[in-house]
Structures are given as C-alpha cells and as structure tokens.
Steps between C-alpha positions, in 0.01 A plus 500: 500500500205694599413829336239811618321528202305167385184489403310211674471265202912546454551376906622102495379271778772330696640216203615262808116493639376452137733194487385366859141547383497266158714262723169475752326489188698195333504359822150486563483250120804306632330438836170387302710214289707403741196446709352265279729301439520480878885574501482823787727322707765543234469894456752634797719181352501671130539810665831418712601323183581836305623653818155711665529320802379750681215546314473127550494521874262789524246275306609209746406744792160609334362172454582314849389856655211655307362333233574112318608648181569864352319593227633819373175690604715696795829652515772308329836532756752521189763737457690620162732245491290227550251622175881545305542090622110374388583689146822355418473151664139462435521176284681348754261564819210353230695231409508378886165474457471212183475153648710243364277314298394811304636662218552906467339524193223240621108634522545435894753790492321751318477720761817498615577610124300739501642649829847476354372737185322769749802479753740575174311769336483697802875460602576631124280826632600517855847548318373782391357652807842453667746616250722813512614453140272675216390292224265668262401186309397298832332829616302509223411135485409494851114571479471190222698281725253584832198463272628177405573448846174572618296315224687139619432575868161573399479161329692287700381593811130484374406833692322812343523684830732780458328705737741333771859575307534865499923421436361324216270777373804777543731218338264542170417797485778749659830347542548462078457821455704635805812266340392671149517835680794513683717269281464808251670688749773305627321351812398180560247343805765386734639829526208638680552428878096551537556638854158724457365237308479229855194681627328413147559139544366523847201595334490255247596195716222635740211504205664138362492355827243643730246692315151407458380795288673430170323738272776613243425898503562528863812239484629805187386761736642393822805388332572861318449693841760299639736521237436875503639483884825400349592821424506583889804248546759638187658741730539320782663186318717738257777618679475918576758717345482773787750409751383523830728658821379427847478819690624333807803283418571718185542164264355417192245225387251535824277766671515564900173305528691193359619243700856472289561824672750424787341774666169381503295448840456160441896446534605471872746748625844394590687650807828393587649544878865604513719240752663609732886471381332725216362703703801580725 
C-alpha cells in the first residue's frame, strides 16, 4: 500500500528491517552472557536447535574466517524467518545454554532470565509490526508495551547509550503512534510493503553502523531529506493506469524502446531459406 500524499512523519520504515535491527540489538546482550559464562561454542548449536541453521553456519563461517567470535557490532546475516524462529522458540535456544548442575531459576541463570523476558516482550511487538489483521486495543497499547520494552533492555543490558539504536529510538517514539494512526483507519503495519521506505533504512543502517558524527540534529535532518526522496519512487512502484501501445509492434504493456518489444533491435532477425522441393 503506498499512497501520493503522506506527509513525512505519516511514511513507515520497512517493519521487517525494524525487526532485524532489535534482533542485532538482543543479540549483541545474548553474545555478552553467553560470553561469560564461556559457553560461545554452544551458540550455532542453540541456533540449529530451533531450526536457523543457516544462520548457524554463517556464524560458523565468520569465526574460522574473520574474527573468533561475533559480537553483534556488524551486520547480523538473519533473514525473517529466522527472527519469527528466535521469538517463538527462544526459551528453548536459552535453555541449551543452562548447565546441568544449575537450576533455571538459580542466581547463575539470571541472565539467561532476563534474556528470556527481553526476547518475549519484543516477539509480543514484532507481532505487531507483522500483522495484517487490525486490532485497535493492541494498537493502542503498543507505545506502553515498547516503553516497557525499552526500560528492561535499558536495565538488563546495563547500557545508557541509545545514541547507537536508532530502531530502538523509532520503536519508542514513532511506531505507537503509527499503529494508533492507522489502526483508526483500518490499516495495520504489515500492510505497508515499505518499498520507498528501503532507501530510509539504508540510511539508518549506514548512521547505526558506520557513522562517526552522531550529533542528533543532523541524524533528524539527514534522515527527513531522505524520507522526502520517497516521494520520487510512488509512481514508479504503483502500477500506471495509462496503457501503453508500442508504436512498432502495435501491442500493449511496452514502448518501442523496450526490450519486450519483439521488434526491438536488440532481438536478432530471423530469415528462413526455402528448400528446394519447396521451392520447385
């Protein structure tokens, strides 16, 4: 669904990026306790164990390749699915990761506990981000549930950096009131494909990622100039209602300069000979 006339504060990001980004995020805490408790040979096991073994492997290849262990601080090789199998089968990937003479709600597992919370909250918003189904009363309990969200990562993660989460910072402030919005209307977050929206996450991933100058009023002013280029891209994603007829061929859907014309120079030209018992 993408419509002409938005004003800039109206225009969603893409909700699958969003997703991917709190999983880096998440990632980056689970990385730090597993670490400690000197258990990182055990994360591509948890991980095949609720069925990302591909996510698994890429780790596998990152660590004898690059790096001894990944961290969360670069690009996180997930895909939709795999976030959909961490949210609903996150108890038992942390669970691979108690020893057998501990006890789950032992002090030694704290951590893990705490993981379990931040991994469950989050799947009961990413639910959210990915439905097609309006629900006014989760819409308009999503902004409490994202604050609450966001004070336990704060907490549990022991970090007061949120210069580094910008996901986190639209999570807050934006998406609640987007759900609010558009659940009002009929719409809902997963409806949005969020075609136009890609080159915002570009930007975003680029400033989480790479950027060294992380003053917040150019971050806001960067970030609205690209979302203003979004209106470029409506037209050319929304199918046009002018049917086109190639002036060569004389058939619809494609110009003379296309190269679905059958007529166009780029398609060699076929001669057939005559034999000779049709010639005579």
């Amino acid at each position: 669904m993408l419509l002409k006339g938005f004003i800039t504060e109206l225009m969603v990001p893409c909700g699958l990026h969003l997703i991917l980004a709190h999983h880096r995020y998440l990632y980056r805490f689970l990385f730090d306790v597993i670490n400690n408790r000197k258990q990182n040979d055990l994360i591509a096991v948890a991980l095949r164990e609720i069925g990302c073994g591909y996510l698994a492997f890429s780790l596998e290849v990152y660590h004898s390749s690059k790096k001894k262990h990944y961290d969360g601080s670069e690009t996180l090789r997930m895909c939709g699915n795999d976030c959909k199998q961490i949210e609903s089968q996150c108890d038992t990937m942390l669970n691979k990761f108690v020893r057998s003479h501990e006890n789950w709600n032992g002090d030694s597992c704290l951590k893990l506990r705490q993981l379990l919370e931040l991994y469950r909250n989050f799947a009961d918003l990413a639910r959210d981000t990915r439905s097609t189904t309006a629900d006014i009363e989760r819409a308009n309990s999503f902004m409490n549930r994202a604050e609450f969200y966001f004070s336990k990562f704060m907490q549990y993660t022991g970090t007061k950096a949120v210069s580094g989460l910008p996901y986190m910072h639209y999570l807050r402030n934006h998406v609640g009131f987007l759900m609010h919005f558009y659940a009002e209307l009929g719409w809902v977050y997963g409806m949005f494909t969020c075609n136009a929206g890609e080159h915002l996450n570009k930007r975003i991933k680029f400033s989480e990622i790479n950027e060294t100058n992380l003053d917040e009023n150019r971050f806001m002013i960067v970030t609205r100039l690209t979302r203003l280029k979004q209106f470029f891209f409506t037209d050319t994603i929304t199918p046009n209602k002018t049917e086109f007829i190639c002036s060569a061929c004389n058939q619809p859907g494609h110009n003379r300069k296309n190269k679905n014309c059958p007529l166009h120079p780029s398609h060699p030209t076929i001669e057939f000979e005559d034999s000779e018992d049709e010639q005579n």
